[in-house]
Backbone bond lengths (Angstrom), bond angles and torsions (degrees), N, CA, C in turn:
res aa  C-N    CA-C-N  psi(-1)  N-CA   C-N-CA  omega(-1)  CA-C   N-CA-C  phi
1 X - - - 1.450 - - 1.522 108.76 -
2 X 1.385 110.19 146.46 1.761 110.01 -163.25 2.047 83.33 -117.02
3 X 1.126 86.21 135.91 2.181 100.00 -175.75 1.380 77.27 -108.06
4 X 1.888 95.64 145.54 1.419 93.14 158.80 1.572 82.86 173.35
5 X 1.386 122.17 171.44 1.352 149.77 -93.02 1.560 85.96 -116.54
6 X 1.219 133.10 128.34 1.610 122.19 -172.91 1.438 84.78 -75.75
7 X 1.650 104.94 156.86 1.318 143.57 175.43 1.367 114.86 -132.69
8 X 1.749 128.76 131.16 0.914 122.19 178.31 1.819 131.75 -45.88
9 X 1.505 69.81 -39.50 2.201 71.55 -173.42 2.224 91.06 -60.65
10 X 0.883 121.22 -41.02 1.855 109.52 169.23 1.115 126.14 -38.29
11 X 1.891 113.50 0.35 1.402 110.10 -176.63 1.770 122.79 -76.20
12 X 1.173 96.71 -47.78 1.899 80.20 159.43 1.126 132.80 -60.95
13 X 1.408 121.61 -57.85 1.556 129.99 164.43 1.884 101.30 -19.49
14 X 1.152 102.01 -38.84 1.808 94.79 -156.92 1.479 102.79 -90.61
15 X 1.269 121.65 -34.92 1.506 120.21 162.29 1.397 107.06 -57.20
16 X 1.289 141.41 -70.23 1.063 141.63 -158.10 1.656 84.88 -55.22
17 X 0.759 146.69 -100.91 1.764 147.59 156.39 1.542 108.59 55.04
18 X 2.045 80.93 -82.46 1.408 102.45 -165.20 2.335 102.04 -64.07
19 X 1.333 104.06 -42.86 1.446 116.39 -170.67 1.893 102.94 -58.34
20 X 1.561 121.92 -26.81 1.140 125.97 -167.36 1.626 89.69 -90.60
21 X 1.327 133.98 -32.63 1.497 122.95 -179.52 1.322 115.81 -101.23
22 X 1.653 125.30 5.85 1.494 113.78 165.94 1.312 103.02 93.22
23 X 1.397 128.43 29.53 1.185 139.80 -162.58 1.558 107.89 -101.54
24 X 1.542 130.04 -44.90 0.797 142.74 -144.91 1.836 105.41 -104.19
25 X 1.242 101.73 140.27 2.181 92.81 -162.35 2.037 77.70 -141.61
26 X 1.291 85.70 155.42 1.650 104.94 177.04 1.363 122.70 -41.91
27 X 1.588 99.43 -51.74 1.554 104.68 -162.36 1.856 110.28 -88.99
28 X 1.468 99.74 -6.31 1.796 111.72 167.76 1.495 97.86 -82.12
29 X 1.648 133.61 142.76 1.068 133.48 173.21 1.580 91.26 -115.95
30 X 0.905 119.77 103.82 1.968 117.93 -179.80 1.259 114.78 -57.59
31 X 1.267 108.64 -35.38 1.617 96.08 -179.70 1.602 109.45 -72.54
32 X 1.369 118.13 -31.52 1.755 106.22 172.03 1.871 111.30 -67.34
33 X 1.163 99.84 -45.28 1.761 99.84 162.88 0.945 95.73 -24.31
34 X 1.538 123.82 -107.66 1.003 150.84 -171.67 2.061 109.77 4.98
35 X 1.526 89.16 -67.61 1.652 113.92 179.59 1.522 112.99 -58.42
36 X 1.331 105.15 -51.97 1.568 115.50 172.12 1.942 109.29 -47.03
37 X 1.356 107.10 -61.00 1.375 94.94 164.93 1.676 133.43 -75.29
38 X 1.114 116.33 -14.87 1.245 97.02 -165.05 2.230 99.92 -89.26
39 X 1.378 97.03 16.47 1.240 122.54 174.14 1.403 126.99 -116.65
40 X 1.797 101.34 13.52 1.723 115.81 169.50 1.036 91.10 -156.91
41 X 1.162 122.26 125.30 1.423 124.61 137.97 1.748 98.24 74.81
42 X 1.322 100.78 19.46 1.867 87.35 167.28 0.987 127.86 2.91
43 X 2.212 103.49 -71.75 1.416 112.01 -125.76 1.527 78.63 -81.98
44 X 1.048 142.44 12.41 1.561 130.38 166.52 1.448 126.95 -92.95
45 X 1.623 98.29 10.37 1.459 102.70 177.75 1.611 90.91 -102.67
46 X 1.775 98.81 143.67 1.980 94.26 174.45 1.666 80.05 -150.55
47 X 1.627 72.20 162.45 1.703 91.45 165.15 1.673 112.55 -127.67
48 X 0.831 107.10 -173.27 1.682 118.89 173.52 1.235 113.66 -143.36
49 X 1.372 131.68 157.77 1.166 122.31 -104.83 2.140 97.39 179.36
50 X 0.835 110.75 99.20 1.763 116.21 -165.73 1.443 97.90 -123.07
51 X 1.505 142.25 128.33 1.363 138.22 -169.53 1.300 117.19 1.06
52 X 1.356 121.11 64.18 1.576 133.96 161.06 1.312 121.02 90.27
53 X 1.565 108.05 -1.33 1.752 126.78 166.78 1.193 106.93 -96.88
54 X 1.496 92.37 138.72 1.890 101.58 162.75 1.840 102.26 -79.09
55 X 1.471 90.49 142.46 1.053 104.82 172.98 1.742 126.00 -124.41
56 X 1.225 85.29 -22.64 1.746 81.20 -175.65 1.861 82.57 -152.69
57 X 2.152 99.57 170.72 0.815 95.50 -179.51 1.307 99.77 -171.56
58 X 1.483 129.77 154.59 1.624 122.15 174.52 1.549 99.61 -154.29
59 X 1.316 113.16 128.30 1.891 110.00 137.40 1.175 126.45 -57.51
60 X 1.183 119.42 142.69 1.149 126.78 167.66 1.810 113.03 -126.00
61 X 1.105 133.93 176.76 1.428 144.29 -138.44 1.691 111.02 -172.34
62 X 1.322 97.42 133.28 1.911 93.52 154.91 1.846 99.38 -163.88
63 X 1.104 110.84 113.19 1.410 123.03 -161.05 2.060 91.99 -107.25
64 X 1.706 120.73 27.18 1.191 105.38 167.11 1.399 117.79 89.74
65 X 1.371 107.21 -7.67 1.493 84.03 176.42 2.081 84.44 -158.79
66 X 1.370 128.55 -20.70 1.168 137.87 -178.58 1.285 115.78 -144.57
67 X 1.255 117.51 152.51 1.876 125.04 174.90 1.309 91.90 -103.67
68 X 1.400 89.18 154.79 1.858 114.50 151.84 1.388 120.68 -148.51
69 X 0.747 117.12 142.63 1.568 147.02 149.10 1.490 107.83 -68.16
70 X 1.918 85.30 138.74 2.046 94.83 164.36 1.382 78.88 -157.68
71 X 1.162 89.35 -169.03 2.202 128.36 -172.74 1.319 87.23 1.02
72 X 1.694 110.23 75.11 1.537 104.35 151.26 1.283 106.41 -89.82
73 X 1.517 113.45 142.04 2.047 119.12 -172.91 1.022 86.41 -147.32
74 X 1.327 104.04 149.47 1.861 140.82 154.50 1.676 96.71 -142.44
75 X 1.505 95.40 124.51 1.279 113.30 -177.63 1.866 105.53 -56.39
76 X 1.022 116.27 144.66 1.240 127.87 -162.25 1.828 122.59 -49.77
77 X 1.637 103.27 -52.52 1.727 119.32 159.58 1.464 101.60 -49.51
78 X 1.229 142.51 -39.00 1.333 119.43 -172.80 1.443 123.36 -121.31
79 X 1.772 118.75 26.43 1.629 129.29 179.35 1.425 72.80 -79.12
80 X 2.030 110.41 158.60 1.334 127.21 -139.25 1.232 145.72 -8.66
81 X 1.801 89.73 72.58 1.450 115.14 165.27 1.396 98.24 -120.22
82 X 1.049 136.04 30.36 1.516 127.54 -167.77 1.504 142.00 46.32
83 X 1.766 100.65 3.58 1.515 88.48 164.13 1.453 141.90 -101.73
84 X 1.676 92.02 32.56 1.659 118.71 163.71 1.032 104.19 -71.42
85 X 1.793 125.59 -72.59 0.994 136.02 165.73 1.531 114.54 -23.53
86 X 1.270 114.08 -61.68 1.967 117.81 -165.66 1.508 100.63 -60.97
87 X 1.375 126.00 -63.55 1.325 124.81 149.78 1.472 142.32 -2.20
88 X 1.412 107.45 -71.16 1.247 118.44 -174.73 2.151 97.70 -74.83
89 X 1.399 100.91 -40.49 1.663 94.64 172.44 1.358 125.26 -77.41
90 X 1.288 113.94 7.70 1.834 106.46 163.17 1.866 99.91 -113.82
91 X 1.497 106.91 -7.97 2.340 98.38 166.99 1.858 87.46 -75.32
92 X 1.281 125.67 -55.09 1.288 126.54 -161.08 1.638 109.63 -31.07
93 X 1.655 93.41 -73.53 1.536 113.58 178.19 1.159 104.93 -30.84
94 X 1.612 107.59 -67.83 2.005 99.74 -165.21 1.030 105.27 -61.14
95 X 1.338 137.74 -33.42 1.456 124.06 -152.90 1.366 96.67 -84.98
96 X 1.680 128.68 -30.71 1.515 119.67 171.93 1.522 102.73 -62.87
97 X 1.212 129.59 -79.75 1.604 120.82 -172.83 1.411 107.97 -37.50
98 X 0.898 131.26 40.45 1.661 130.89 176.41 1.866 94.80 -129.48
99 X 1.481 110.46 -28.21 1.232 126.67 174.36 1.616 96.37 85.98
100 X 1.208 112.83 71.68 1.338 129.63 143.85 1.237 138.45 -118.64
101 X 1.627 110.25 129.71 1.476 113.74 -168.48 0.863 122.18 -93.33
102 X 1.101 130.70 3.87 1.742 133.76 173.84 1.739 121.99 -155.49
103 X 1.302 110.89 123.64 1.372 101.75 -173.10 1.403 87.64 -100.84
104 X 1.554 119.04 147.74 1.892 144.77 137.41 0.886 123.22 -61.16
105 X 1.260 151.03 -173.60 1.407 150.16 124.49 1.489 97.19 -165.94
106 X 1.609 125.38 179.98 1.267 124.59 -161.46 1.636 100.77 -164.59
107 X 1.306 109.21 127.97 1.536 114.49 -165.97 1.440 89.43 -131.80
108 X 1.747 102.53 150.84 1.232 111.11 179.54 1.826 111.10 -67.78
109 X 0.999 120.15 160.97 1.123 111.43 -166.00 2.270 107.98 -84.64
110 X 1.443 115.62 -9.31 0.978 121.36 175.39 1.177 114.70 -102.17
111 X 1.669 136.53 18.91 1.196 129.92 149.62 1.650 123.80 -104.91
112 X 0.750 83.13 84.25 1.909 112.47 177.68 1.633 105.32 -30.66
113 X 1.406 79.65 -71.25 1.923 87.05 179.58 1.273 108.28 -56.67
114 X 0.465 128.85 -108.12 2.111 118.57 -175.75 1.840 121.32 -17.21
115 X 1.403 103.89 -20.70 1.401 103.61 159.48 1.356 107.35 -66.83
116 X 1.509 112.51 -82.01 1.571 125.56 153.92 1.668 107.00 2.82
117 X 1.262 126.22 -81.61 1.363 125.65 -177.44 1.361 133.03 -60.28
118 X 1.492 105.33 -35.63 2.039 108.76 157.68 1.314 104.94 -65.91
119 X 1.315 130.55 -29.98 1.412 116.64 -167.27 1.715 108.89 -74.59
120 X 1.622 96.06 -33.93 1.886 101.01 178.48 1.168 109.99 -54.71
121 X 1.652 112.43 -41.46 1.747 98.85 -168.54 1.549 110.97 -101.20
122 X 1.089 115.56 24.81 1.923 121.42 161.11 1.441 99.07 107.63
123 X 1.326 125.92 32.05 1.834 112.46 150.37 1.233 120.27 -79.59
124 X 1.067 112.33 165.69 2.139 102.63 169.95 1.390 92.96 -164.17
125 X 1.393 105.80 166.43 1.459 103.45 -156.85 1.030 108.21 -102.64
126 X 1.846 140.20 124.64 1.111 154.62 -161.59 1.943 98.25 -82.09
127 X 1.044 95.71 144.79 1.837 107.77 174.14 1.751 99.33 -78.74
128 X 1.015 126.98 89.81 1.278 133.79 -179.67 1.490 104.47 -166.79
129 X 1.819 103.72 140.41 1.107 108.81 168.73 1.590 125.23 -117.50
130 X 1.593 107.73 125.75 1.787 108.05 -170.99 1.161 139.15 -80.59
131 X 1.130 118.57 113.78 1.516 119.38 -134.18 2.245 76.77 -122.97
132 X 1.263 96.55 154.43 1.554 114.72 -178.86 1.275 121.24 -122.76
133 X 1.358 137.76 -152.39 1.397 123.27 160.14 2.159 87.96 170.96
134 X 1.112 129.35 87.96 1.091 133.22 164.78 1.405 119.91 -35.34
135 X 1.495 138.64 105.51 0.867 142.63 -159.40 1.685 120.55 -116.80
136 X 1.314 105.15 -8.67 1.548 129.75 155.69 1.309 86.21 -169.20
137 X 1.875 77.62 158.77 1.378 122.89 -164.84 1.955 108.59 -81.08
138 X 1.114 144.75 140.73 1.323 113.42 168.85 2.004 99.22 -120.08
139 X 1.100 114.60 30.68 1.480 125.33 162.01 1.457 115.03 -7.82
């Protein structure tokens, strides 16, 4: 799998992505996602990339004092093949050379498998509770 730097024309490819892994919820409008990042911190958006298909994909984040992670995807035929794993270790890297010491991220609490899979590659679950606050609407 070839990682590399989201590009606008990747914008369908990456919905269809996120919509094929259960990624996508009402009150997220992906295409403003989408805009919202590629207007922070871009170079932390990547995709992956298998004979000329996207295949997987994650944001990444560092707001200065913590990282995060969102819409990490691997298209469905190929979650444990490892290019969750390959993925999530080239957002890691950048987001450390940015000099961050701790990444977050936040999973719904009914997807097991993706708990299951941060936990394989060294997450564990912090005693904290995630609290939100909608700050626009994406209707």
């Amino acid at each position: 799998m070839n990682i590399r730097k989201f590009e606008s024309c990747d914008q369908h490819a990456v919905i269809k992505l996120w919509e094929a892994c259960d990624l996508t919820v009402p009150w997220n409008d992906p295409i403003k996602d989408i805009e919202r990042k590629t207007d922070f911190n871009s170079e932390l958006f990547l995709v992956g990339e298998l004979n000329n298909t996207i295949i997987a994909s994650v944001m990444g984040g560092y707001d200065g004092h913590r990282g995060w992670i969102n819409y990490l995807a691997v298209s469905p035929e190929y979650q444990g093949s490892g290019y969750g794993r390959k993925i999530m270790q080239a957002v890691e890297l950048l987001i450390k050379d940015k000099g961050c010491p701790k990444i977050n991220l936040q999973v719904r609490e009914s997807n097991k498998n993706i708990i299951n899979f941060y936990k394989a590659i060294g997450y564990g679950e912090d005693e904290v509770i995630g609290l939100g606050k909608r700050l626009i609407q994406d209707d």
